[in-house]
Rosetta silent file (secondary structure, phi, psi, omega in degrees, C-alpha in Angstrom):
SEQUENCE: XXXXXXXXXXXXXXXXXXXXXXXXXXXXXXXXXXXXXXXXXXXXXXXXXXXXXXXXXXXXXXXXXXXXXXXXXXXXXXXXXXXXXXXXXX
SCORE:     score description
SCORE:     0.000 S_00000001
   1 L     0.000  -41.679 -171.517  -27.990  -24.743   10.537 S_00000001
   2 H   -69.926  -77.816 -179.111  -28.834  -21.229   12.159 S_00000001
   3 H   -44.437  -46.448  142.445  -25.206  -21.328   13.746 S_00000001
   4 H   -16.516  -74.572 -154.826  -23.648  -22.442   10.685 S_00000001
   5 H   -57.205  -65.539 -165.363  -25.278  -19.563    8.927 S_00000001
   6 H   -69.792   -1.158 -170.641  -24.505  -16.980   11.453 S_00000001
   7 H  -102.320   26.084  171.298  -20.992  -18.042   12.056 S_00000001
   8 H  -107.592  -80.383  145.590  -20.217  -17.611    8.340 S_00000001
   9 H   -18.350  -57.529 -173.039  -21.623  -13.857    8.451 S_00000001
  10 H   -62.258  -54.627 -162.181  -19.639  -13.190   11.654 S_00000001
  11 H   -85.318  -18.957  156.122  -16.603  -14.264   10.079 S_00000001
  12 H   -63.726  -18.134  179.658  -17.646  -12.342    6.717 S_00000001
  13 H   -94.201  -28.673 -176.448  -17.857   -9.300    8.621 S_00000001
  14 L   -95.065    6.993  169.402  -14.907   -9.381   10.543 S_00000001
  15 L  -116.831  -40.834 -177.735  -12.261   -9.928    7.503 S_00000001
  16 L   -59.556  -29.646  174.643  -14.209   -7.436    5.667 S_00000001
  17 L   -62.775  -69.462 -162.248  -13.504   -4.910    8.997 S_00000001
  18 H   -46.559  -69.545 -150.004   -9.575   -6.056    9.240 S_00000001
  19 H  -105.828   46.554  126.100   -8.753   -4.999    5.421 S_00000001
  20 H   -92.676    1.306 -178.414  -11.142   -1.824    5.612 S_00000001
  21 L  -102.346    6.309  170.425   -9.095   -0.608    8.344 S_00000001
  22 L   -89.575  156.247 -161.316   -5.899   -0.507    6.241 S_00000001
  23 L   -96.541  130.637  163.847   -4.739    3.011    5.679 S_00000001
  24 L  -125.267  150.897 -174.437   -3.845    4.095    2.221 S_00000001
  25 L   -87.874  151.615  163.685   -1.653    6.992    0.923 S_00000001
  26 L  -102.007  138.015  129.813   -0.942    9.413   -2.055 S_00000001
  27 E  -146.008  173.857 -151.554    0.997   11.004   -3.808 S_00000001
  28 E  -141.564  140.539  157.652    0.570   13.593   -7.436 S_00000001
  29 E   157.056  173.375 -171.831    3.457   14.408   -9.624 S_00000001
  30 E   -88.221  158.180 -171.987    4.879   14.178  -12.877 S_00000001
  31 E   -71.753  136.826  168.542    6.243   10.597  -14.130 S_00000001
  32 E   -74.192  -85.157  155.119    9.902   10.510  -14.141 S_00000001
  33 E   -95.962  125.798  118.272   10.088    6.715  -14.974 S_00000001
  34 E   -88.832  146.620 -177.613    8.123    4.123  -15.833 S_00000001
  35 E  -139.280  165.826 -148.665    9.817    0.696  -15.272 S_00000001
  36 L   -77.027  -71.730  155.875    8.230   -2.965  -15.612 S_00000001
  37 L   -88.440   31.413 -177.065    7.644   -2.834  -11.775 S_00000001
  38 E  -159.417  173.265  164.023    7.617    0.481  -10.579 S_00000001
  39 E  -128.665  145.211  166.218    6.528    4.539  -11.683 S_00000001
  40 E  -121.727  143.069 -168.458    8.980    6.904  -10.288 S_00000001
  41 E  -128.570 -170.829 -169.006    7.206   10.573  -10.095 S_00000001
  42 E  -100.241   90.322 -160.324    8.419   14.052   -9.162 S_00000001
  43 E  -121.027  105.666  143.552    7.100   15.016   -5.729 S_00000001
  44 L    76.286   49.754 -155.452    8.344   18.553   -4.941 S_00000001
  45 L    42.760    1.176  162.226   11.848   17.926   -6.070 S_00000001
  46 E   -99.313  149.097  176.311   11.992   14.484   -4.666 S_00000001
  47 E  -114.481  154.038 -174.090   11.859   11.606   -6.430 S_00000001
  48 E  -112.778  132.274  159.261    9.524    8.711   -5.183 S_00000001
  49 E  -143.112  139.415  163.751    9.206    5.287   -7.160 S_00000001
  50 L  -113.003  117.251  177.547    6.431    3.085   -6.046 S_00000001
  51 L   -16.844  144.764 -176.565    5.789   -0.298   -6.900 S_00000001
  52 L  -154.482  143.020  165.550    3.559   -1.794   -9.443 S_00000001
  53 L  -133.528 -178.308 -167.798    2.140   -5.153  -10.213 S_00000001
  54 L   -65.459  -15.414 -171.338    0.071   -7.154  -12.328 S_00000001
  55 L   -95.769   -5.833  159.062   -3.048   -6.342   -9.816 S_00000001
  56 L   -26.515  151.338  154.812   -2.170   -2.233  -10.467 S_00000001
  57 L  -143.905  107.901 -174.820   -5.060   -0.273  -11.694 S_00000001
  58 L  -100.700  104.487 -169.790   -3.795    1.813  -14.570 S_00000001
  59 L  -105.643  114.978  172.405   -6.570    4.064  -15.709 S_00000001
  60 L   129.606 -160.358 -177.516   -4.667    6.473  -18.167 S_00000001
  61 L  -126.163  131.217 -174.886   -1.083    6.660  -20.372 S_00000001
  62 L  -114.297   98.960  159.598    1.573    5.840  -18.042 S_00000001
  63 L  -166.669  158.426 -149.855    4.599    7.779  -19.805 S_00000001
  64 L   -68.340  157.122  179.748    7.020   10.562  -18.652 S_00000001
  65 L   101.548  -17.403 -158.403    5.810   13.767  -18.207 S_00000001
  66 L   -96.846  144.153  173.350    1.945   12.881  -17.435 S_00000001
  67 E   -93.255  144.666  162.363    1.150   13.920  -13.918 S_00000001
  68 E  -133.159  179.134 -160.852   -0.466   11.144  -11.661 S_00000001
  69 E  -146.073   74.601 -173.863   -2.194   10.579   -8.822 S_00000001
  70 E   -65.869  117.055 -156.259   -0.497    7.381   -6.780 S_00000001
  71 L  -125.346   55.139 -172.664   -2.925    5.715   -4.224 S_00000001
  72 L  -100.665  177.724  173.907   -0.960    3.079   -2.246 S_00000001
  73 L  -125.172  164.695 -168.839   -0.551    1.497    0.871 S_00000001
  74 L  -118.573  119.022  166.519    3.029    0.771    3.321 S_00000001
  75 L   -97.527  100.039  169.920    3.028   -2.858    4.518 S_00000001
  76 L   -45.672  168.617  179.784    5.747   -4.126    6.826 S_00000001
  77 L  -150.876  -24.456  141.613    7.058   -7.163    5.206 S_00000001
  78 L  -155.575  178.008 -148.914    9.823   -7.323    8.177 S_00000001
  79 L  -177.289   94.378  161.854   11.123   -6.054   11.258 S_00000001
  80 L   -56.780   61.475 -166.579   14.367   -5.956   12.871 S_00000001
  81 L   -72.219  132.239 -158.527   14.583   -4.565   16.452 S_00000001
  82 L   -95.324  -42.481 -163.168   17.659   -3.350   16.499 S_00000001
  83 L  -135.154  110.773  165.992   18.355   -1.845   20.143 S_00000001
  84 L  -100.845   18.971  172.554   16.724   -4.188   23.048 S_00000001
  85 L   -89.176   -4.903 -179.125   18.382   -2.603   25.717 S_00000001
  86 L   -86.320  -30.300 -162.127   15.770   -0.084   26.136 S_00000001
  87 L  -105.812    2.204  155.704   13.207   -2.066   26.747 S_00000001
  88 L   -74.588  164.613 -160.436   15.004   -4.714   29.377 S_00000001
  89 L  -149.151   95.736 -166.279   14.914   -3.310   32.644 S_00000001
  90 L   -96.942    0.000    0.000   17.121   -4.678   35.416 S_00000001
């Protein structure tokens, strides 16, 4: 039972560790766009649009002109190595 227990903990601690170590990013500016899945804002004369879903957390009025404060994170989703000649070695 004692192994049970602690091997339950152990494994609660170490998925809580993995997604407290992912890094998330900002960025402030005024709203552009809002669209159905995305806000597009103003950053310094560029414009950035970042993604939005039903699991968003929209504290505020989402509509152009309102400045925000964008908190997200960049997740590969895939990855293409493109030039493998660097790393064979003959």
């Amino acid at each position: 039972m004692l192994r049970l227990v602690s091997a339950t903990l152990f494994g609660i601690f170490m998925a809580s560790t993995v997604f407290a170590t992912e890094k998330t990013y900002q960025v402030t500016g005024p709203i552009l766009e809002v669209k159905d899945d995305a806000i597009v804002i103003d950053k310094k004369g560029e414009k950035w649009e970042v993604s939005k879903d039903a699991a968003s957390v929209i504290k505020g009025d989402l509509k152009k002109g309102n400045k925000v404060t964008i908190k997200y994170k960049m997740i590969a989703t895939e990855v293409d190595v493109k030039d493998e000649g660097t790393a064979k070695k003959k």
